[in-house]
N, C-alpha and C positions, 0 to 999 in steps of 0.2 A: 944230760938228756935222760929223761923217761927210760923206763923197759918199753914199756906202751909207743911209744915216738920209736925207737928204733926197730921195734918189731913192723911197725909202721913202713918205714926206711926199705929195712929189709924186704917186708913183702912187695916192696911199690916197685923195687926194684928186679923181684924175681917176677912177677908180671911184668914185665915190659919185656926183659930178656926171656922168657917163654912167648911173652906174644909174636917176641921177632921170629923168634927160632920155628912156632909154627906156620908162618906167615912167611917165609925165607924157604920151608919145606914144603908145603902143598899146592901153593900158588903155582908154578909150574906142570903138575903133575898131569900127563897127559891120559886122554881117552883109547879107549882101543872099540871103541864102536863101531867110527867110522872106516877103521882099518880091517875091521873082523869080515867086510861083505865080501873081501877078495882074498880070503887067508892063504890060499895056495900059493897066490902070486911073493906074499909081501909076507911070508912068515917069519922072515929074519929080520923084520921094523917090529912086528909083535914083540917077538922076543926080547929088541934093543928096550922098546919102552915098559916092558914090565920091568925088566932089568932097572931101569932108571927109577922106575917107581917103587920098588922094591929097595932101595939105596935110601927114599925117603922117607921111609916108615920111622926107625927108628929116630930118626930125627921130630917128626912128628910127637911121638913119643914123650920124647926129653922136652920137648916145649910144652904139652901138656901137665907129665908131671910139674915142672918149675910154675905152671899156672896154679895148677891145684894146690899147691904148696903156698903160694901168695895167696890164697884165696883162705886157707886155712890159717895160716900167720896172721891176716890181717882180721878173722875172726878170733884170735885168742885177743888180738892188739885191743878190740873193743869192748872184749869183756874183762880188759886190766880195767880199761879206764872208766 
């Protein structure tokens, strides 16, 4: 196998496993809009879901960078070949 093919390999795979990871991280992520009009009542649901949302940043993160990283791999992979 190629340099080019496995770098190939390598990035096809770090994009899929970043696309999960940010797709697995932000798709849940709740609003706090509709909850802000009554804050006195319900400031400890605020709290839970910042909290929650807060838990998925980094996650976020880590699926980005592995995207950008496939994205870069798979631009050296085309300029091998």
């Amino acid at each position: 196998m190629r340099t080019a093919q496995a770098l190939g390999l390598i990035s096809a795979a770090l994009g899929a496993g970043g696309t999960l990871i940010l797709y697995l991280s932000s798709y849940a992520k709740e609003s706090i809009g509709a909850v802000g009009m009554f804050a006195e009542a319900v400031l400890p649901e605020i709290e839970r879901i910042k909290g929650e949302n807060e838990k998925r940043v980094p996650w976020q993160r880590v699926g980005l960078a592995l995207l950008g990283a496939s994205f870069l791999l798979q631009g050296i992979a085309a300029w091998l070949t």
